[in-house]
Each structure stands twice: as structure tokens, then as C-alpha cells.
C-alpha positions as CSV (number, residue, x, y, z in Angstrom):
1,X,138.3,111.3,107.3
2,X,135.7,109.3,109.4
3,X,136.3,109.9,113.2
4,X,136.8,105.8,114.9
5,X,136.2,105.7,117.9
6,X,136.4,102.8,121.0
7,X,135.6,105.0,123.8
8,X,131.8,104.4,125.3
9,X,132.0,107.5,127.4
10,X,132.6,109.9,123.8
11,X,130.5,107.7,121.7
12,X,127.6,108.7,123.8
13,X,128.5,112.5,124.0
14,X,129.4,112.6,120.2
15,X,125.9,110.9,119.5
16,X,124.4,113.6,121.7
17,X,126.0,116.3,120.1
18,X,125.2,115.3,116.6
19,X,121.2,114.7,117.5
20,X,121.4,118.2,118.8
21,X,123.1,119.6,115.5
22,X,120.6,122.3,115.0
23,X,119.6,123.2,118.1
24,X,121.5,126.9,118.1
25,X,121.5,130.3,118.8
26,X,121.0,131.4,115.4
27,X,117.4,129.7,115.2
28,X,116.0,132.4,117.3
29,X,117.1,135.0,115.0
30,X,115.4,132.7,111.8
31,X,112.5,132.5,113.8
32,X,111.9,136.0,114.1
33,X,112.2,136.2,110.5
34,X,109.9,133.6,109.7
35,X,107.6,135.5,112.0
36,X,107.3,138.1,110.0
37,X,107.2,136.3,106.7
38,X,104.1,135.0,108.0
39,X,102.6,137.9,109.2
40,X,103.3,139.3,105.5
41,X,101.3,136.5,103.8
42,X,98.4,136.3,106.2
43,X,98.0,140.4,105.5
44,X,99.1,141.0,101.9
45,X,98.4,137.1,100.4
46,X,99.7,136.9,96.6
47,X,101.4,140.4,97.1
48,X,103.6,138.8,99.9
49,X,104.3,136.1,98.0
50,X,105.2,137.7,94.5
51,X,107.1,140.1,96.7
52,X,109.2,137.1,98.6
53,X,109.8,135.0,95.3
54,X,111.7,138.2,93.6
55,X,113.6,138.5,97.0
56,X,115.0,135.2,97.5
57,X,114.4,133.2,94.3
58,X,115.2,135.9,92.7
59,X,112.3,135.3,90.3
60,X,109.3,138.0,89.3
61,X,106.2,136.6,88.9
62,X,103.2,137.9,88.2
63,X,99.5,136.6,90.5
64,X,98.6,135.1,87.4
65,X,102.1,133.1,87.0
66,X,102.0,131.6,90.7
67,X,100.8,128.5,89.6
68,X,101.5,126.1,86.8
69,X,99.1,126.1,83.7
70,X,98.2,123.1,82.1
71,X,100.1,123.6,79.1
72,X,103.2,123.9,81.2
73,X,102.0,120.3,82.8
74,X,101.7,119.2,79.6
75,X,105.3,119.9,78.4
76,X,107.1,118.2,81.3
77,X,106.0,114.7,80.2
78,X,108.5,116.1,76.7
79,X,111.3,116.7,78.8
80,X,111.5,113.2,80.7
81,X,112.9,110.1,79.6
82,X,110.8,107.2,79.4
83,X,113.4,105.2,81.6
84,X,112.3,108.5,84.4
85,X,108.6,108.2,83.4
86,X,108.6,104.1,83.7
87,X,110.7,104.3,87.3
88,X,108.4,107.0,88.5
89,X,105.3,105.0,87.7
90,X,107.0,102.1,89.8
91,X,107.3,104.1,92.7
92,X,103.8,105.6,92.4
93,X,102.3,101.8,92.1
94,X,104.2,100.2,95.2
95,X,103.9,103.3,97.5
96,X,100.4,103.0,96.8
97,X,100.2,99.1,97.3
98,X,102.4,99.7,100.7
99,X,99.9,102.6,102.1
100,X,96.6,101.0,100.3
101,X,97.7,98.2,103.9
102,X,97.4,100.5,106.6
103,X,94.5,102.5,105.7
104,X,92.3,103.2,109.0
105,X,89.1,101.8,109.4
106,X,86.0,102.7,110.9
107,X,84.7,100.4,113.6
108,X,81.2,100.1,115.9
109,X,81.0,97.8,118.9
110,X,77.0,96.7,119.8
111,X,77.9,95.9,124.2
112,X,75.5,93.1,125.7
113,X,74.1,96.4,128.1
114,X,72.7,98.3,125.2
115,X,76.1,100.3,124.9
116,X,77.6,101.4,121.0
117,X,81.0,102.4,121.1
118,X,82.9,102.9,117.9
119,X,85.4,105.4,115.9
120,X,84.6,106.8,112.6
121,X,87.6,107.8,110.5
122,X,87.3,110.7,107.9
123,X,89.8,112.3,105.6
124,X,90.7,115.8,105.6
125,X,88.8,118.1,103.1
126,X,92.4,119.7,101.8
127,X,96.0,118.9,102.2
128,X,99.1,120.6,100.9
129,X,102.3,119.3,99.8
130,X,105.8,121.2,100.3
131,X,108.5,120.1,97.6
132,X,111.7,121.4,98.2
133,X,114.0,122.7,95.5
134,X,117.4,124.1,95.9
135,X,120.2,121.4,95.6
136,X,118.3,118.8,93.7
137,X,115.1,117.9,92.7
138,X,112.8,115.3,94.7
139,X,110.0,113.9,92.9
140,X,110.6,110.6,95.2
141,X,109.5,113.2,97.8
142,X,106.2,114.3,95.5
143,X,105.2,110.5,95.4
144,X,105.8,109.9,99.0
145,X,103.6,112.7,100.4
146,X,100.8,112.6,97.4
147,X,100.3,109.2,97.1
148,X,99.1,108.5,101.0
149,X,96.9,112.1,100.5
150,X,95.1,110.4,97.4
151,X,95.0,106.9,99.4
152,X,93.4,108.8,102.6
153,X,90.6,110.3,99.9
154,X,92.1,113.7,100.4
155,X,89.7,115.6,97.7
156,X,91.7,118.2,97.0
157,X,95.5,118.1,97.4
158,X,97.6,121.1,96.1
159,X,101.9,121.2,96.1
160,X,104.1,123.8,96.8
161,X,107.7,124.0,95.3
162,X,110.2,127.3,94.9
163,X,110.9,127.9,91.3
164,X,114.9,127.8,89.9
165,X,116.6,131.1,88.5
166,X,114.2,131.0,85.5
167,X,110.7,130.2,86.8
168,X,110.8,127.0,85.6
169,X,110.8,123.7,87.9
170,X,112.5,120.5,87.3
171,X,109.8,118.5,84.7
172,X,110.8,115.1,86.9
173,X,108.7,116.8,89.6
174,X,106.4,117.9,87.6
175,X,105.1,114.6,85.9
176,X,105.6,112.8,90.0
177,X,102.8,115.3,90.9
178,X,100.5,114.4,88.2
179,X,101.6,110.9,87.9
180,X,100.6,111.0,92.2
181,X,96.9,112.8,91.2
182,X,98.2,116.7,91.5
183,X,97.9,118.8,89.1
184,X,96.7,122.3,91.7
185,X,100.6,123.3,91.9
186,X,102.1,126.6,92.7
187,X,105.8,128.1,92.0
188,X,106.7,129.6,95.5
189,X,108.7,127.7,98.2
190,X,110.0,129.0,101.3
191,X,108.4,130.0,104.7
192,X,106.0,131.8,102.7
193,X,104.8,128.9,101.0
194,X,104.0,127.7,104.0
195,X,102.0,130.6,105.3
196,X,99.9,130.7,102.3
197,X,99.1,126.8,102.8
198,X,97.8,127.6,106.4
199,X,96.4,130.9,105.5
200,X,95.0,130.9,102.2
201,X,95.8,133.9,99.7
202,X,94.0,135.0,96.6
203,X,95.2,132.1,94.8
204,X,96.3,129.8,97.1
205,X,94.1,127.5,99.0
206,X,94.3,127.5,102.5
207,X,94.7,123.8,103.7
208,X,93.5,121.5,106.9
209,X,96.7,119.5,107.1
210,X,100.6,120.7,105.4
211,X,103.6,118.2,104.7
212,X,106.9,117.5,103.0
213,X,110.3,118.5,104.3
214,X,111.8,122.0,103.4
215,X,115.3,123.9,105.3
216,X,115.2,125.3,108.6
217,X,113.2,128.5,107.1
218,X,110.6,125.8,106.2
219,X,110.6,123.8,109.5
220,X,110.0,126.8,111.0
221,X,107.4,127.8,109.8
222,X,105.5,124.7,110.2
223,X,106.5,125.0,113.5
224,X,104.8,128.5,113.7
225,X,101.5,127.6,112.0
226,X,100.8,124.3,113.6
227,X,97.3,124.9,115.5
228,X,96.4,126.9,112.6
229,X,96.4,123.6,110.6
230,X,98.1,120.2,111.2
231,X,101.7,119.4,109.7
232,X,103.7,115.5,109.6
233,X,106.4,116.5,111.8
234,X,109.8,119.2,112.2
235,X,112.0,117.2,110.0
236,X,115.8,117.9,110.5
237,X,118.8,117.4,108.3
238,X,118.7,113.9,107.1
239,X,120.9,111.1,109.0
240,X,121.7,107.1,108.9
241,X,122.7,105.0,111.3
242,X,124.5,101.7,110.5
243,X,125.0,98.5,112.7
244,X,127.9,96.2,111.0
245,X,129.1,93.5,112.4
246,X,132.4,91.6,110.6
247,X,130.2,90.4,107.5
248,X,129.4,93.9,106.2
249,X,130.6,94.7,103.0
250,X,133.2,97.7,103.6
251,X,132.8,99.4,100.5
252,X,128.8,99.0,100.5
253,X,128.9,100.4,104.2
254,X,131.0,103.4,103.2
255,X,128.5,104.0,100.4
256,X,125.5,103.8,102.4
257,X,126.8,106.3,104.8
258,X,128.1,108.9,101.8
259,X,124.5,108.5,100.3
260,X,123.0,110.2,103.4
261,X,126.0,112.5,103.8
262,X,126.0,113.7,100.4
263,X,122.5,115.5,101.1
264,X,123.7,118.3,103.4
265,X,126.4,119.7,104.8
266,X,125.0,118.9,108.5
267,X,123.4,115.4,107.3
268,X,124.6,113.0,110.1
269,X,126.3,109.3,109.1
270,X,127.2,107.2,111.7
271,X,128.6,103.4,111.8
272,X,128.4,101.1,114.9
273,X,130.1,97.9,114.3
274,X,131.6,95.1,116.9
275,X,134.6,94.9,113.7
276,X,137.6,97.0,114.5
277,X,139.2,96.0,111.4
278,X,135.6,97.3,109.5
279,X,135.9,100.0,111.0
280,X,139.3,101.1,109.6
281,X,137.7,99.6,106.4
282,X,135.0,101.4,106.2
283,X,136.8,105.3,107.0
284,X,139.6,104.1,104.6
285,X,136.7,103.3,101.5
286,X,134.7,106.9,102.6
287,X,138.2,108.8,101.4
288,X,138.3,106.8,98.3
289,X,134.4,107.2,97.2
290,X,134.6,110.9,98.5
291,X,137.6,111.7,95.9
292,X,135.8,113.3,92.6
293,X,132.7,113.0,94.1
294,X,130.0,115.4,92.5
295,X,128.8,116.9,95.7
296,X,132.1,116.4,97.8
297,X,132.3,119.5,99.1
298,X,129.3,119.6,101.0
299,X,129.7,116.4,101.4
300,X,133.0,116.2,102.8
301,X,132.0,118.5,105.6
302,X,129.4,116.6,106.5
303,X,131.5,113.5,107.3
304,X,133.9,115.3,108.9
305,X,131.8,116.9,111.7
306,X,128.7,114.7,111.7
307,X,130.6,111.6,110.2
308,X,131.5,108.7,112.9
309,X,132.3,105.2,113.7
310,X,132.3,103.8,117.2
311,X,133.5,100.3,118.0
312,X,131.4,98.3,120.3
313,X,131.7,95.1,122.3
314,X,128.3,93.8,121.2
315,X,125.4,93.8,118.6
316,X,123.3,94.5,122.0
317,X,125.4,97.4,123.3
318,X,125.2,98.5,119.6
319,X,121.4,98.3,119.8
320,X,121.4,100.3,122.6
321,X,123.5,103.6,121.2
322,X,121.0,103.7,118.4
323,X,118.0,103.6,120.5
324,X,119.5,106.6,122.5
325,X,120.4,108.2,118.9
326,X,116.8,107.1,117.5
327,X,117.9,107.5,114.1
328,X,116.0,108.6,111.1
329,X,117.4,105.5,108.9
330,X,118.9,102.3,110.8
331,X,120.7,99.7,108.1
332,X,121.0,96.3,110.2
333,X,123.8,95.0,108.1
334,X,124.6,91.7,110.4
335,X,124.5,88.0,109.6
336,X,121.4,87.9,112.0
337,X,119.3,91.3,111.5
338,X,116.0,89.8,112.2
339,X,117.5,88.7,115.6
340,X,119.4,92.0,116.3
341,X,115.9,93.8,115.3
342,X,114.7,92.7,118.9
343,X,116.7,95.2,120.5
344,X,115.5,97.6,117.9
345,X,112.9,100.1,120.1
346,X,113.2,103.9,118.3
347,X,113.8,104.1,114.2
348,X,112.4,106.0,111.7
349,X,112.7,103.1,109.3
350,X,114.7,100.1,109.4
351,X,116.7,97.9,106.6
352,X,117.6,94.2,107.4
353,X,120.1,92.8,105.4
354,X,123.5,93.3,103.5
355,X,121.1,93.6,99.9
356,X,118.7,96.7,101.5
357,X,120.3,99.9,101.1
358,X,118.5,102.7,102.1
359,X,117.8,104.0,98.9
360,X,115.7,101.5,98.1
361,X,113.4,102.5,100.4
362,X,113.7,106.4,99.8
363,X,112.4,105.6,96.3
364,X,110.4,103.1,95.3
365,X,110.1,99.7,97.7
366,X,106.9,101.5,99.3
367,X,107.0,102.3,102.7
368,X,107.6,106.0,103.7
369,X,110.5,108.3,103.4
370,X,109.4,111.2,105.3
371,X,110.5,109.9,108.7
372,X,111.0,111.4,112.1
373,X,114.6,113.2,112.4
374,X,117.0,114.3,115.5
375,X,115.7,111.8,118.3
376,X,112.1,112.2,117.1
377,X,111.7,108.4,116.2
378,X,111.4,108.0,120.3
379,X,107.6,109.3,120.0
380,X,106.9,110.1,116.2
381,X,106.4,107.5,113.2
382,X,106.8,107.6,109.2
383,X,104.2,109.9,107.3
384,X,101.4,107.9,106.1
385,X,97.6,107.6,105.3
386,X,96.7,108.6,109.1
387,X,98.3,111.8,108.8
388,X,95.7,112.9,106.7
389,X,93.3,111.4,108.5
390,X,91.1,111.6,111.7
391,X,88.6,110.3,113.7
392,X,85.6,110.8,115.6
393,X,84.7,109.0,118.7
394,X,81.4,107.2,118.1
395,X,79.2,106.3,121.5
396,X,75.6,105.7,121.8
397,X,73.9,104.4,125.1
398,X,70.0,102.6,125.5
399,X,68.1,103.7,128.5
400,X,68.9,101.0,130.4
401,X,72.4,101.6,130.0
402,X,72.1,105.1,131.1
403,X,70.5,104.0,134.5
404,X,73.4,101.6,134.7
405,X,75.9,104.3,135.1
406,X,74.4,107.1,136.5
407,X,75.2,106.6,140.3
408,X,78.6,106.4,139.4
409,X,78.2,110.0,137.0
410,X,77.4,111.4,139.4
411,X,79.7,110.7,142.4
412,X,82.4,112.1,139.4
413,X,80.9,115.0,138.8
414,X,79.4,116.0,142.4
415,X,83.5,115.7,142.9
416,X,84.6,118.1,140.6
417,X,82.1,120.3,141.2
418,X,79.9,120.1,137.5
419,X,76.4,120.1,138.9
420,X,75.0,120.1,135.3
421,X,77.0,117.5,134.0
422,X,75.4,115.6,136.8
423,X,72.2,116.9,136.4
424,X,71.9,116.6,132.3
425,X,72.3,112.4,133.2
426,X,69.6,112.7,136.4
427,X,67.2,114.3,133.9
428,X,67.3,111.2,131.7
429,X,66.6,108.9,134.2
430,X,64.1,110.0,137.2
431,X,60.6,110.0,135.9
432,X,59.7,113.0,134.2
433,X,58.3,116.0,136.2
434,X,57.7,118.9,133.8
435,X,55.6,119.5,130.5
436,X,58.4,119.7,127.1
437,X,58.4,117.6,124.5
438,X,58.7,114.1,125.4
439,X,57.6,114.6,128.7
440,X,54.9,111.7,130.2
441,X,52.7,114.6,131.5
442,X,49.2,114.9,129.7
């Protein structure tokens, strides 16, 4: 059953204590693990790996079977409907169109003083892609982290994924990757995947930048290695947050929340709505969608500890829980979204309207689906083309210019004590004394 609740006081602790769902004691003890699954692959590279796979995939490889042969590539296109192949090639065309918009771009400034200021973005030579596996299979995840790589100009992007029971991976993942420009793709998943992205093995590339979501054994190990290379983010178990008012849909509302609940046991689904009779609606239509649900189980325990619905006195006061909460997903399912989106400051991604369900969005409408989880929206944004890119300041100063700041150099650096920073602007400017090269001396 869907907790209701009118109280302001528990609304905010409840909201508190689900953002903080996986911030326990047992972590620690994973990260010590993870540790030394790292340390493993950065000393024994495919050994580690081989040895890891048959350990917790259960699954014995040999160096020569870690990654996926082209006639294996090949055979996945026979094993996927053409209704899969067409939808797949509609995500991979509008996630590109969405990301092909917000491409960096380099810039130079010419001053009227003789000043050139600029940045020069550049991609990163290699990027790696985790997959995960387990539960289900996520090429929608494949096309959202390859497809922004290829965009960037990432040349070489390679994808991680742990293998089922017999080796094999689901083909729907396979064709994403090649349908998204991979085809470099490895059968190992885990933290060590992840420690042979950042450190390289015999087979294994290392890479300059590694994302995609993964369990806590995965998060942690990004975690670990960040520095080493660069990552997206520490993505958490997956949560929504909906703001109803009385012209929500019941049944579409109890849906949208059981489509984020129904990926993990501590997946968080929460319902803020100024409509006390939606409310007992809504918790009424979760039972009835939950009963013979494929995944209820797992699904049903997330709804009954991460599951909520608090009723509000306002849109605004509503606004303001889920900019405390900063959810991951925020469905605006009012008469007025655009006007309620003005109180909207921290969200991964945002749906306006009673006809956007988050799923569109997860698959195929274009914009990102790796977001920013447990209160990271405050600071964080979506993956996209900059996270595989960087740039370089560009600056570039006439003589004249020079002379125009160097008084002021060097008050700053006579007070922090950098003589030579000083001096190396002084030098340019006074008239030459000594004999090098470009000196005025005969």
C-alpha cells in the first residue's frame, strides 16, 4: 500500500530519509571489496578479470573470449525483431538530433587592446561505456551513453557489459551498440569492468573518460577510480517524483510511479498532489496494477518502503518539497505545468503534461536518461556531449597589452610572494639588457 500522508513535518523527514536510502553502514564493507577488486585488475589485468567473471557470473572465459567477435555481432541482428530493430533506430536518430543541439563550440574573442581570449573545446581520445545486465537488459541505456560519445567525436569508444549464465548477452544490446557506432565490446561487468576501463589490461583499453549506471559494486568503483580517469556521475537507485494536481489521471499517475518502482527493490516513487481524493486514487490504482505484476515482488517492496504520497496545500509548497528532494525524474502532471515549472529549480529531467510519461523520455524522445540521482540534481546535470568533452583556455596578449597590465601583475604577485611570476612579465616589458635571442643588443 502507498503510504498518504498530510503532515508537512513527516513529509519532509520521509523525503529525507528516502534521498538518503543508500547511505549505510554496509557500504564501507563494499568498498573495501571493491578496493581490492581494483587492485586485482590493475596487477593481474585479463587474469583478474577471467578470474572475477567465473566467480560471480559464474561464467569461464578464456582472454581470447573477453570480447565479442564479429561473427557473434553479426548473429544478433538474427535474433531481433524488426519491430526492435526499427524502434532502436528511432531512438538512435532522435538522441542524436537532441545532442547534435548542444554540442560545445570553440570560440576566440579579438579585445580593442590587442588582447585574444578564447576556449578551444576538444574531445577525449577514448571513452568507455558500462551496460548493466542482471535484471533486464538496457539497450535504451547503450544508445544514451554511445550516441553523445560518437556526437562529441570520441574516436574510439568501447562498452562494457557482464555476460548471463551462458556467456551470451541479450542480442537487443548488442545491435543498440552497433546501431550507436560500437562494435569494441567486452563480456565482463562488475567493479572489475570498471577497473580495467581506467586501467587498461591486455585486452582492454584503458579509457580517458567512463559512464553508464551499474549496482552499488559499480558506483563504487567509479567512485574509486575517478582522478584516474573522468566518470558522468555516482548514479543511485532510480526514483520519480510526481506533482498532481486534481486533473491527473489516477490510474496514469499510479502507473508512472510503478514504472520507476518496478526497477529495484530501493527505487524511490513519490506523489505530491494538492488532491486528497487523488491521493486515495492513486494508492488504491498502485494495489490494483501491482496484483500479477511481472516484477511485483521487487516491486512491491519498493513501494512499500520508498513508495509515498504527501498532500499539500499548494502547487508552490509542492514545488518546494521536490526542490529539497531534487528528484532524478519530476512528471508536472497539472493543468498549468509550464506555469508550475517556475518554481521548478533542482531535476534531473522534467515532463510537462498529463500525455509525457517518463518513459518516453528514457527511450527514445532524445534528451538524456542518465540523470543525477539521490539529491544530486542540486549541482549535477544529465549526461551529454560535454561529458566527453573539454576545453582549453585560449589567451594571447600584443605588447602593448602586456605593458597595460603589468603594474597591476605585479602588485599581485609582489603580494603573494612569486617574485618570478612578477619578474617573467617585467622581462617582457623594460628594454632589454642582456645578449639572448631577441635581445636589441648588437
Amino acid at each position: 500500500m502507498l503510504r498518504i500522508t498530510h503532515q508537512l513535518p513527516e513529509a519532509k523527514a520521509e523525503l529525507q530519509r528516502i534521498c538518503a536510502r543508500t547511505h549505510d553502514d554496509q557500504v564501507v564493507h563494499k568498498e573495501a571489496t571493491v578496493r581490492e577488486i581494483l587492485h586485482a585488475v590493475r596487477r593481474q589485468g585479463d587474469q583478474a578479470l577471467i578470474q572475477y567473471t567465473a566467480d560471480f557470473d559464474g561464467v569461464t572465459l578464456a582472454a581470447d573470449g573477453l570480447r565479442f567477435s564479429g561473427a557473434e555481432l553479426d548473429a544478433a541482428y538474427q535474433q531481433v525483431s524488426k519491430g526492435l530493430l526499427d524502434a532502436i533506430r528511432l531512438a538512435c536518430k532522435n538522441v542524436e538530433a537532441f545532442h547534435r543541439q548542444r554540442v560545445p563550440q570553440s570560440w576566440v574573442r579579438f579585445e580593442d587592446n590587442g588582447v585574444v581570449l578564447g576556449k578551444r573545446y576538444t574531445p577525449v581520445d577514448r571513452a568507455g561505456i558500462y551496460v548493466p545486465g542482471g535484471r533486464a537488459s538496457y539497450p535504451s541505456t547503450v544508445v544514451m551513453n554511445a550516441i553523445p560519445a560518437r556526437v562529441a567525436g570520441v574516436k574510439q569508444v568501447v562498452m562494457v557489459t557482464p555476460p548471463g549464465q551462458t556467456g551470451t548477452v541479450n542480442p537487443a544490446v548488442l545491435v543498440a551498440a552497433q546501431e550507436a557506432g560500437i562494435t569494441e565490446i567486452y563480456r565482463v561487468g562488475g567493479a572489475q569492468a570498471v577497473g580495467a576501463l581506467a586501467y587498461g589490461t591486455e585486452t582492454i583499453p584503458a579509457v580517458d573518460v567512463i559512464t553508464g549506471p551499474g549496482n552499488i559494486y559499480v558506483t563504487l568503483a567509479k567512485k574509486l577510480v575517478f582522478g584516474t580517469v573522468g566518470i558522468d556521475s555516482l548514479a543511485g537507485p532510480s526514483e520519480v517524483l510526481v506533482i498532481a494536481d486534481h486533473t491527473a489521471n489516477p490510474a496514469h499517475v499510479a502507473a508512472d510511479l510503478l514504472a520507476q518502482a518496478e526497477h529495484d527493490p530501493i527505487a524511490a516513487a513519490i506523489l505530491l498532489t494538492t488532491s486528497e481524493p487523488l491521493a486515495t486514487r492513486v494508492a488504491a490504482e498502485v494495489d490494483r496494477q501491482l496484483a500479477g505484476h511481472p516484477r511485483q515482488t521487487l516491486t512491491e517492496k519498493a513501494i512499500a518502503n520508498y513508495g509515498l504520497a504527501v498532500v499539500v496545500d499548494s502547487l508552490e509548497r509542492a514545488a518546494e518539497l521536490s526542490n529539497g528532494f531534487a528528484p532524478e525524474h519530476l512528471q508536472l502532471e497539472v493543468a498549468e505545468p509550464w506555469d508550475l515549472l517556475e518554481h521548478i529549480r533542482h531535476a534531473g529531467a522534467i515532463f510537462l503534461g498529463h500525455s509525457t510519461p517518463e518513459a518516453v523520455g528514457d527511450y527514445l524522445a532524445g534528451p538524456n536518461h542518465t540523470l543525477p540521482t539521490s539529491g544530486a540534481a542540486r549541482y549535477a546535470s544529465p549526461l551529454s556531449t560535454e561529458t566527453f568533452m573539454k576545453h582549453s583556455s585560449l589567451m594571447q596578449y600584443s605588447p602593448e597589452a602586456l605593458r597595460g597590465v603589468a603594474d597591476a601583475i605585479a602588485v599581485l604577485t609582489e603580494t603573494e610572494g612569486l617574485p618570478s611570476h612578477g619578474d617573467s612579465v617585467q622581462r617582457r616589458v623594460q628594454p632589454e639588457s642582456g645578449g639572448g635571442e631577441g635581445s636589441s643588443s648588437a
